[in-house]
N, C-alpha and C positions, 0 to 999 in steps of 0.2 A: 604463831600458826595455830590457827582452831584442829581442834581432833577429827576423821573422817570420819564417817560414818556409811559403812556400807551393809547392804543386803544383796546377796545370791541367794539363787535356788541350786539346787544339788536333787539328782538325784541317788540313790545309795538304798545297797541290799540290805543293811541292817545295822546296829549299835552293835559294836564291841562289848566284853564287857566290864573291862577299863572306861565306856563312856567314848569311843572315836567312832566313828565315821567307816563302813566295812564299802569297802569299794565304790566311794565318792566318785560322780562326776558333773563337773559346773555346767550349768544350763543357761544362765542370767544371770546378768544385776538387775536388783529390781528394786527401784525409786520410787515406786506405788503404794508401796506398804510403810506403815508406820514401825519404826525400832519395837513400841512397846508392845507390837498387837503379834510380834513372832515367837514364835513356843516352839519347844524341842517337837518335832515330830515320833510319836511312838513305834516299837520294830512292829507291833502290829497293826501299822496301818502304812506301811510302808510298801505293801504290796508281797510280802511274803506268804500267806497265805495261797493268794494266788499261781505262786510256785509252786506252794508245797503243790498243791491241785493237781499241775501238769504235769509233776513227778510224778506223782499217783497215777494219775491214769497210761502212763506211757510202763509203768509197769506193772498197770493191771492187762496191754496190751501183752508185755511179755510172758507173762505167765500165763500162756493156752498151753503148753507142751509140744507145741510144733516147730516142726525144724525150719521152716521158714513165713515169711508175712509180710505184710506193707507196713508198716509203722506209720501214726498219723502224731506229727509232731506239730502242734499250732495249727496251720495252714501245709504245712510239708509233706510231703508224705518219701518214705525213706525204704527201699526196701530191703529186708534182711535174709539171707540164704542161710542154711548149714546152721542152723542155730545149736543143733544137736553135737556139733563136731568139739574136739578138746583140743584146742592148739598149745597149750602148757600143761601137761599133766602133771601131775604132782612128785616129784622124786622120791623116791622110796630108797631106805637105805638098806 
């Protein structure tokens, strides 16, 4: 029996840093490419950047001091009431 040889696409938030795979998900086999032309993809080009981004600005939304707002998430928009209010206050002994 000859050896398989397979290639998938994945794609995935970032490298561990043991070197695994941080929340893989399979997209393809892909028969198109050659074995020797595949290289590890780097976390920075993995599209985290791009996250970090819309963290940013989703809490440069929240920090106006206001108790409420529309929140503009992507395409979404979300809106948020009472933002002033303390639903867990801290216990004090």
């Amino acid at each position: 029996m000859g050896r398989a040889e397979g290639r998938c696409e994945v794609k995935f938030q970032n490298w561990t840093d043991d070197g695994f795979l941080r929340a893989p998900v399979f997209l393809r086999f892909r028969d198109d490419i050659d074995p020797r032309e595949v290289r590890r993809q780097s976390a920075r080009t993995a599209a985290a950047p791009a996250v970090d981004d819309e963290i940013a600005a989703i809490l440069r939304q929240l920090d106006n001091g206001k108790s409420s707002l529309v929140l503009a998430v992507g395409k979404h928009q979300i809106r948020l009431t009472h933002l002033d209010r303390v639903y867990w206050p801290q216990m004090r002994r």
